[in-house]
C-alpha positions as CSV (number, residue, x, y, z in Angstrom):
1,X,-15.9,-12.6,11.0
2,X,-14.6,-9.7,12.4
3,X,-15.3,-5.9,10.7
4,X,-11.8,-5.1,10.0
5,X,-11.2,-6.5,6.2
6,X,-14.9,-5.5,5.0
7,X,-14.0,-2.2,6.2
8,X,-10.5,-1.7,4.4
9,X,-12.5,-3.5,1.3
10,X,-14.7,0.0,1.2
11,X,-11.3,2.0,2.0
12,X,-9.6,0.2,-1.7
13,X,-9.8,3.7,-3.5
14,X,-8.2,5.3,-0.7
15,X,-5.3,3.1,-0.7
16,X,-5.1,3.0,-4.5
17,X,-4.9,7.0,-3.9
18,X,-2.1,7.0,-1.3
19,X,0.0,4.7,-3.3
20,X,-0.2,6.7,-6.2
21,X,0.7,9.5,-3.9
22,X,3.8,7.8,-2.6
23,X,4.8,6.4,-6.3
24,X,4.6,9.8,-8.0
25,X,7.5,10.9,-5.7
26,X,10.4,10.0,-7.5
27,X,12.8,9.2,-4.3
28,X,16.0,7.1,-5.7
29,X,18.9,6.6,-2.9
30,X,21.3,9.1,-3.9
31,X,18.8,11.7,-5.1
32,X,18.7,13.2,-1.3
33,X,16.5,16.4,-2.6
34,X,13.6,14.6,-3.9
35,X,14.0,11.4,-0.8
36,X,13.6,14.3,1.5
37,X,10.5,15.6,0.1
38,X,9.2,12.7,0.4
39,X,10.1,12.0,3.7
40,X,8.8,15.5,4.2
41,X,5.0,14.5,3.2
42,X,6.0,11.2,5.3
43,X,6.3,13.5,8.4
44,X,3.2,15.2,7.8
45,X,1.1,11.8,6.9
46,X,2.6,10.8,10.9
47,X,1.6,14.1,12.5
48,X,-2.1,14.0,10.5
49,X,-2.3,10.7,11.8
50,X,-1.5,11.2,15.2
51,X,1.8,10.8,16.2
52,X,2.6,12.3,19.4
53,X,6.2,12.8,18.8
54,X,8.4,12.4,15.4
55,X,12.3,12.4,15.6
56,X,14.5,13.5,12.7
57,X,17.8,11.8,12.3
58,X,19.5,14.4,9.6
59,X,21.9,12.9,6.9
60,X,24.2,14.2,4.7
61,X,24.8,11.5,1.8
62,X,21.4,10.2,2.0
63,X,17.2,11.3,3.1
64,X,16.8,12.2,6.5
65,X,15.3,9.5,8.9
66,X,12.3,9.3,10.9
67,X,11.2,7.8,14.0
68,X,7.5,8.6,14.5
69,X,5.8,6.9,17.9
70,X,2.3,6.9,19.3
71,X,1.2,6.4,22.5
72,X,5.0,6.3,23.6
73,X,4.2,6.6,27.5
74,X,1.8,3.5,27.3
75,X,3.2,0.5,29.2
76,X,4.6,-2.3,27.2
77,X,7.4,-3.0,24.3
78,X,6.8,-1.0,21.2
79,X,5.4,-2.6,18.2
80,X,8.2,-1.1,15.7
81,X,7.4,-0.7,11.9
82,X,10.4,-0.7,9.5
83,X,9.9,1.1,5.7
84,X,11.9,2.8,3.8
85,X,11.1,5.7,1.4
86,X,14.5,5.0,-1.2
87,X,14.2,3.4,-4.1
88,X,16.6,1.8,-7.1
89,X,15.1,4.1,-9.8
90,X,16.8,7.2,-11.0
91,X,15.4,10.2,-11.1
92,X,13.4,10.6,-14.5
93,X,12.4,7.1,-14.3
94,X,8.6,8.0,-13.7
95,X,8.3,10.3,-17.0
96,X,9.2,7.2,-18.9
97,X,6.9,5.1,-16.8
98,X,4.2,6.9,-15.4
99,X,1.8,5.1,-12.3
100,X,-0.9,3.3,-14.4
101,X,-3.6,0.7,-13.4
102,X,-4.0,-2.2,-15.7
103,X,-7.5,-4.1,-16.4
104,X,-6.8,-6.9,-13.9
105,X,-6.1,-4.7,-11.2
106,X,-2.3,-4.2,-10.7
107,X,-0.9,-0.5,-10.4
108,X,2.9,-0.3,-12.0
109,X,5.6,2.3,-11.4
110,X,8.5,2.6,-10.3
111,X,8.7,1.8,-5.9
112,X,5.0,0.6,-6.1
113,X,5.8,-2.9,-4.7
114,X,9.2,-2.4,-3.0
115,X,8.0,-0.5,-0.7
116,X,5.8,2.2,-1.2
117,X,2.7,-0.6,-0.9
118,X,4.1,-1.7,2.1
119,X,3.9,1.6,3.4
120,X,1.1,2.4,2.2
121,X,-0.4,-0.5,4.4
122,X,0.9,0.8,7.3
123,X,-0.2,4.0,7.2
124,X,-3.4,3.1,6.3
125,X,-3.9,0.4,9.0
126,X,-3.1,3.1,12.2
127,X,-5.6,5.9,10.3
128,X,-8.2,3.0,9.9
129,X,-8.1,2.1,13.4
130,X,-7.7,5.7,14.3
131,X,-10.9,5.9,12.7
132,X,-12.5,3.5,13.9
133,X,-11.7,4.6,17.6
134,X,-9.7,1.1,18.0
135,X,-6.2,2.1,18.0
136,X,-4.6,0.2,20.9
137,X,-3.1,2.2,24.0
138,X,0.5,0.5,23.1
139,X,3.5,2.2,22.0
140,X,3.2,1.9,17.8
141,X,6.6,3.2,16.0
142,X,7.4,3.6,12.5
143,X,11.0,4.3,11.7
144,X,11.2,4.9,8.3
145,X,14.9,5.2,6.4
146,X,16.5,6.2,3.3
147,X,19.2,3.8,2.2
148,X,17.8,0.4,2.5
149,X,18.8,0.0,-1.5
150,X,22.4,0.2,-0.8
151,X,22.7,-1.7,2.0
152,X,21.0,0.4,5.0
153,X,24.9,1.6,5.5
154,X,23.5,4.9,7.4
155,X,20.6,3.6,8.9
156,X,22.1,0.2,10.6
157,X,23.4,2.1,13.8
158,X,19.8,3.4,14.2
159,X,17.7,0.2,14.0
160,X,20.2,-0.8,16.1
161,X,20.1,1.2,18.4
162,X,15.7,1.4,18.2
163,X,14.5,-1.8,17.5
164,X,16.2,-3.8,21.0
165,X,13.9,-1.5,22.8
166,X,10.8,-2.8,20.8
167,X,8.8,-6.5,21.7
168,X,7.5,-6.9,17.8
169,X,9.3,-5.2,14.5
170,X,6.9,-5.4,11.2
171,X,9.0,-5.4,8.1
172,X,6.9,-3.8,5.2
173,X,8.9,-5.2,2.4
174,X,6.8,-7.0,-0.4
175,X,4.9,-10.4,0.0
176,X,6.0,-13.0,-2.4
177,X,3.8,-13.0,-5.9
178,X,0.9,-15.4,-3.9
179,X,0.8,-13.2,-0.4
180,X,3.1,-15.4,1.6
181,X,5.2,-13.8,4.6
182,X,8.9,-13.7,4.7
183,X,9.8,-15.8,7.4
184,X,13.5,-16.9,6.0
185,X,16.0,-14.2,4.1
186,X,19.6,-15.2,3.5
187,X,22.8,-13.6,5.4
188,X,24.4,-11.5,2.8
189,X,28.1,-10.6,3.4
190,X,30.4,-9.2,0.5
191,X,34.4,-9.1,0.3
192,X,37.2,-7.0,-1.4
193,X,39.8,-9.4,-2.2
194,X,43.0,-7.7,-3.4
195,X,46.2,-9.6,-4.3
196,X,49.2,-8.1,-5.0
197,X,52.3,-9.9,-6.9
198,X,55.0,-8.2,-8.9
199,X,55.2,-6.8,-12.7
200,X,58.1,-7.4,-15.2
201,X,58.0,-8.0,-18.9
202,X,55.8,-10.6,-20.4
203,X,58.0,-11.4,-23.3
204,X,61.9,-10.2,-22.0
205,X,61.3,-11.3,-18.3
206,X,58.3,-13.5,-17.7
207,X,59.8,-15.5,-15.0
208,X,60.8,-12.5,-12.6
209,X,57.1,-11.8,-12.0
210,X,54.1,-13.0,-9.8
211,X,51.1,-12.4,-11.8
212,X,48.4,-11.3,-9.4
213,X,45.7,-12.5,-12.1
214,X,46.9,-16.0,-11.9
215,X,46.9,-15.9,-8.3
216,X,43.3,-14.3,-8.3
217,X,42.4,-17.5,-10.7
218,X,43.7,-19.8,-7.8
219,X,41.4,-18.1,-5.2
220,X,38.7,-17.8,-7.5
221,X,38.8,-21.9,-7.9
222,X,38.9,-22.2,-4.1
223,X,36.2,-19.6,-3.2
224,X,33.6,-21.6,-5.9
225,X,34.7,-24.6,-3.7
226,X,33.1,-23.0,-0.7
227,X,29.4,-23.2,-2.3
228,X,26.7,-25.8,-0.7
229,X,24.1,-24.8,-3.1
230,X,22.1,-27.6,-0.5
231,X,22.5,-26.0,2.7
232,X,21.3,-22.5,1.1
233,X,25.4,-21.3,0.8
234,X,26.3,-19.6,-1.8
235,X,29.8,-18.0,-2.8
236,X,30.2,-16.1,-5.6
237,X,33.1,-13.8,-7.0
238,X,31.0,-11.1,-9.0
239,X,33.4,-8.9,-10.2
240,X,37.1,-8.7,-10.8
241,X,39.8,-6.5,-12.6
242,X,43.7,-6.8,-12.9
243,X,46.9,-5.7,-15.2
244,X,47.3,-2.6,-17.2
245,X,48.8,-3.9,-20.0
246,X,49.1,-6.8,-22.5
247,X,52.6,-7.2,-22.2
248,X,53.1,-6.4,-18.6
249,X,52.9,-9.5,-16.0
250,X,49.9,-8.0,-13.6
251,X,51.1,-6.9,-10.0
252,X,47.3,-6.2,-8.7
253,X,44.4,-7.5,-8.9
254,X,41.1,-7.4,-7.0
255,X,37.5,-9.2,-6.7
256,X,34.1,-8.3,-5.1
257,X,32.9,-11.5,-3.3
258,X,29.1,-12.0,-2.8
259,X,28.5,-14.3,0.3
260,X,24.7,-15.6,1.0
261,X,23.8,-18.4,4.2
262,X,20.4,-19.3,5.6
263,X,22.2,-20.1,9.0
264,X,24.1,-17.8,11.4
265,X,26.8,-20.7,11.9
266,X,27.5,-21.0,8.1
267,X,27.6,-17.0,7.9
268,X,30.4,-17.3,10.9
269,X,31.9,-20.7,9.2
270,X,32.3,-19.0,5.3
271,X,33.4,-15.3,6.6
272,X,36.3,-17.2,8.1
273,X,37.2,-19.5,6.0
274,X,37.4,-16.3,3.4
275,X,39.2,-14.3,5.5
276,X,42.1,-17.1,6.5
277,X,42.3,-17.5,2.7
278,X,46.3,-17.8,1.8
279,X,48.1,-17.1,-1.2
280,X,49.0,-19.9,-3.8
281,X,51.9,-18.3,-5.2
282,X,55.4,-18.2,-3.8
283,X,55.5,-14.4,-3.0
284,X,52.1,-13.2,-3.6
285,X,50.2,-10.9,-0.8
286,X,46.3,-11.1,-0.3
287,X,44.3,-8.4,1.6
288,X,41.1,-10.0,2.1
289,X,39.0,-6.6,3.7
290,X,34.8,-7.5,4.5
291,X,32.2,-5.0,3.8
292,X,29.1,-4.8,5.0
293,X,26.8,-7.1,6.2
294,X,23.4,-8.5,6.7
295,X,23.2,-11.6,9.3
296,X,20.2,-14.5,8.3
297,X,16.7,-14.1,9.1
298,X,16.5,-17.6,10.5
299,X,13.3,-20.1,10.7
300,X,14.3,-20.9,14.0
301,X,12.2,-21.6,17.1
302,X,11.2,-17.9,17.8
303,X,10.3,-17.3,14.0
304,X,8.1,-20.2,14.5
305,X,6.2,-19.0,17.6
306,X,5.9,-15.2,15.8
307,X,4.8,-16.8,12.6
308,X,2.2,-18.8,14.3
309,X,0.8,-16.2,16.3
310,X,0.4,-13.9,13.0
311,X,-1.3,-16.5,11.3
312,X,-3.6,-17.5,13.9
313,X,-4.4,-13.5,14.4
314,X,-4.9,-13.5,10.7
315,X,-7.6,-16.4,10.5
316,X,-9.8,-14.7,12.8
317,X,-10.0,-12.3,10.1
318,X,-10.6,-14.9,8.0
319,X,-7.3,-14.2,6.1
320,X,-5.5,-17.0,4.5
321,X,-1.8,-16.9,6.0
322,X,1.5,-18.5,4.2
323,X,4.9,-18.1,4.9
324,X,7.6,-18.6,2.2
325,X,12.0,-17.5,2.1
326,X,13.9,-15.0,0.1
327,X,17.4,-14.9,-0.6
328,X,17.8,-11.6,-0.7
329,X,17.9,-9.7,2.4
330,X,16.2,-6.8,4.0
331,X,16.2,-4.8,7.1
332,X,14.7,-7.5,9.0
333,X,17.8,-9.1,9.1
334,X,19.2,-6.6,11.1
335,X,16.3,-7.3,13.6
336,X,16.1,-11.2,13.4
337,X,19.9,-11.8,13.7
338,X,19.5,-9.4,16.9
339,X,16.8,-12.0,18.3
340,X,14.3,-9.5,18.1
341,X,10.7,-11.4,17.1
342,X,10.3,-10.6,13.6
343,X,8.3,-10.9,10.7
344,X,9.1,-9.7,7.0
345,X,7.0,-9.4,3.7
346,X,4.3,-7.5,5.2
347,X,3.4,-5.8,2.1
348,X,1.2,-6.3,-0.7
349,X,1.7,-8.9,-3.3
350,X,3.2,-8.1,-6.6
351,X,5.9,-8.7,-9.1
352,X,9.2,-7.2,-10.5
353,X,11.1,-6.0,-7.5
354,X,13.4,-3.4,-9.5
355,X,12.6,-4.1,-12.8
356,X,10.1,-2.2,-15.5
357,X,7.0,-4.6,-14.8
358,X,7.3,-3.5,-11.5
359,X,3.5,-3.4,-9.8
360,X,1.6,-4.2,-6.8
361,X,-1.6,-6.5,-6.8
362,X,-4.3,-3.4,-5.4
363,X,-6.5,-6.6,-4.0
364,X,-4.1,-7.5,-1.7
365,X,-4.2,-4.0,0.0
366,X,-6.9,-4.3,2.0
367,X,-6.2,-8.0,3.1
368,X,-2.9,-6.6,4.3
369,X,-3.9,-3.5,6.0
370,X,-6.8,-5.8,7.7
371,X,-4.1,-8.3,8.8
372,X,-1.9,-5.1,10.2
373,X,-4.5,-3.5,11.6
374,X,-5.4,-6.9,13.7
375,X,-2.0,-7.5,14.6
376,X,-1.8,-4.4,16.5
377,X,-5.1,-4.4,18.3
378,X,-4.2,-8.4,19.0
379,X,-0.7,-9.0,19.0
380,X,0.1,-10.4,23.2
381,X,3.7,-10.6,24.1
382,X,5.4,-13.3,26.9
């Protein structure tokens, strides 16, 4: 067996450190002051570990981004790391919950599993090859962003615009709660629906109205209709509003529309469908307006052939490999609809993704950083 997991086995503490590190700063979405501290110590970890160049892409509603590259004249496609520093949690949040390690080995706090483990990992896996003198003469980039809680609505134009020009992207989000990788997420799509019919008196003049609630009812029934629970599609109207008054027949009305597929051709076949939605009654309007998006990470041929190469990198390590799917989506979406090779659910294992029990299992750090750490000394493109 090779050295590599042994030798992050001794480096546990170290991680455990860094975690705790990354955990006690609070960095929720819109909180841009305390995301760009972090990102601030994020810029100093890169340049401490190396980096011969980091780029700063400044925001205004949310943390600055950073692209940090090594060895960027080296021949060959970057190997591209995706994190993000954001979190769900308010600020606060960590007085009421302070980082803490329980008896069976699991660190809680708030952004320990989704994703300061994950970065955690890949930080540690380019300083322990550093250290080790084996850090591959390839391009390595990290581009870490701010916003991936709220959609990555900033930071899509810049992993578009990065990741095409990299061979490999590494997606640090969480393993699943027994280590598997991510190697299926669902498209996620939403949709404004707004209908508008016409008000007049509910008790004088009932009949001279179109009552956009009723009409929101109608495509309510047909949206439901849309589901294939089977094929992994799922349509779901989430939230809705309408009227102003009890006895005033409702001229608006409007719905949020929650759209997840595991294919790209049912992501295509729904969003139309939704969109050439007409209205039921005589003299309604619909505005049907999308918002944005996140194409499937598909288990298609190419996911198979990255997957199998990971795993069989992994096994030389003597690392146990699994894959599972999500239906939640990440940034490696993005990436996988692009047909970039992809691979998700990099992180550590652990358990309650934006809830209170929140916590990353600390065993699984080293298993990950050794697998990480492989991949990029190992990892042969076509």
């Amino acid at each position: 067996m090779s050295q590599l997991f042994p030798y992050f086995q001794d480096r546990r503490q170290e991680m455990v450190d860094l975690l705790t590190t990354l955990v006690n700063y609070e960095s929720g979405t819109t909180a841009k002051a305390h995301v760009d501290a972090l990102g601030n110590f994020m810029e100093s970890q890169f340049r401490a570990l190396g980096a011969s160049s980091v780029t700063r892409y400044p925001q205004q509603q949310v943390g600055d981004f950073l692209l940090a590259k090594w060895h960027e004249n080296a021949p060959g496609k970057p190997i591209l790391f995706l994190i993000h520093i954001d979190t769900v949690w308010p600020i606060g949040t960590l007085a009421e919950r302070p980082v803490r390690i329980d008896d069976e080995g699991r660190l809680f706090g708030p952004g320990a599993i989704d994703m300061k483990g994950g970065i955690t990992i890949a930080l540690s896996a380019i300083k322990g090859l550093a250290q080790r003198g084996e850090l591959p003469p390839r391009p390595i980039w990290v581009l870490m962003t701010s916003d991936e809680e709220v959609g990555s609505v900033y930071s899509e134009p810049v992993i578009a615009a990065v990741a095409p020009q990299c061979g490999l992207v590494l997606v640090m989000e969480p393993a699943t709660q027994d280590e598997a990788l991510k190697t299926s997420r669902k498209g996620v799509a939403n949709f404004t629906i707004q209908v508008e019919g016409r008000a007049s008196h509910a008790g004088n003049a009932p009949e001279k109205g179109i009552n956009a609630v009723v009409e929101l009812a109608y495509q309510t029934l047909k949206l439901q209709e849309m589901n294939d629970l089977r094929s992994g599609t799922s349509v779901s109207v989430t939230v809705v509003s309408g009227g102003i008054a009890t006895n005033v027949i409702p001229a608006e009305a409007h719905a949020k529309v929650d759209v997840r597929t595991l294919r790209a051709d049912a992501y295509a076949d729904i969003s139309q469908r939704i969109q050439n939605l007409q209205p039921y009654l005589p003299g309604a309007k619909l505005t049907i307006t999308p918002g944005h998006a996140r194409g499937p990470m598909e288990r298609n041929a190419l996911m198979n052939k990255t997957y199998a190469q990971c795993k069989a990198i992994g096994e030389k390590q003597g690392l146990t490999i699994r894959e599972d799917s999500s239906g939640g989506g990440s940034d490696g979406n993005f990436t996988a609809h692009m047909g970039i090779p992809t691979l998700d659910g990099l992180g550590p294992a652990g358990d309650g993704l934006h809830a209170v029990h929140e916590h990353v299992v600390l065993n699984s750090l080293s298993r990950r950083a050794a697998l990480i750490a492989a991949m990029l000394k190992d990892w042969q493109f076509e």
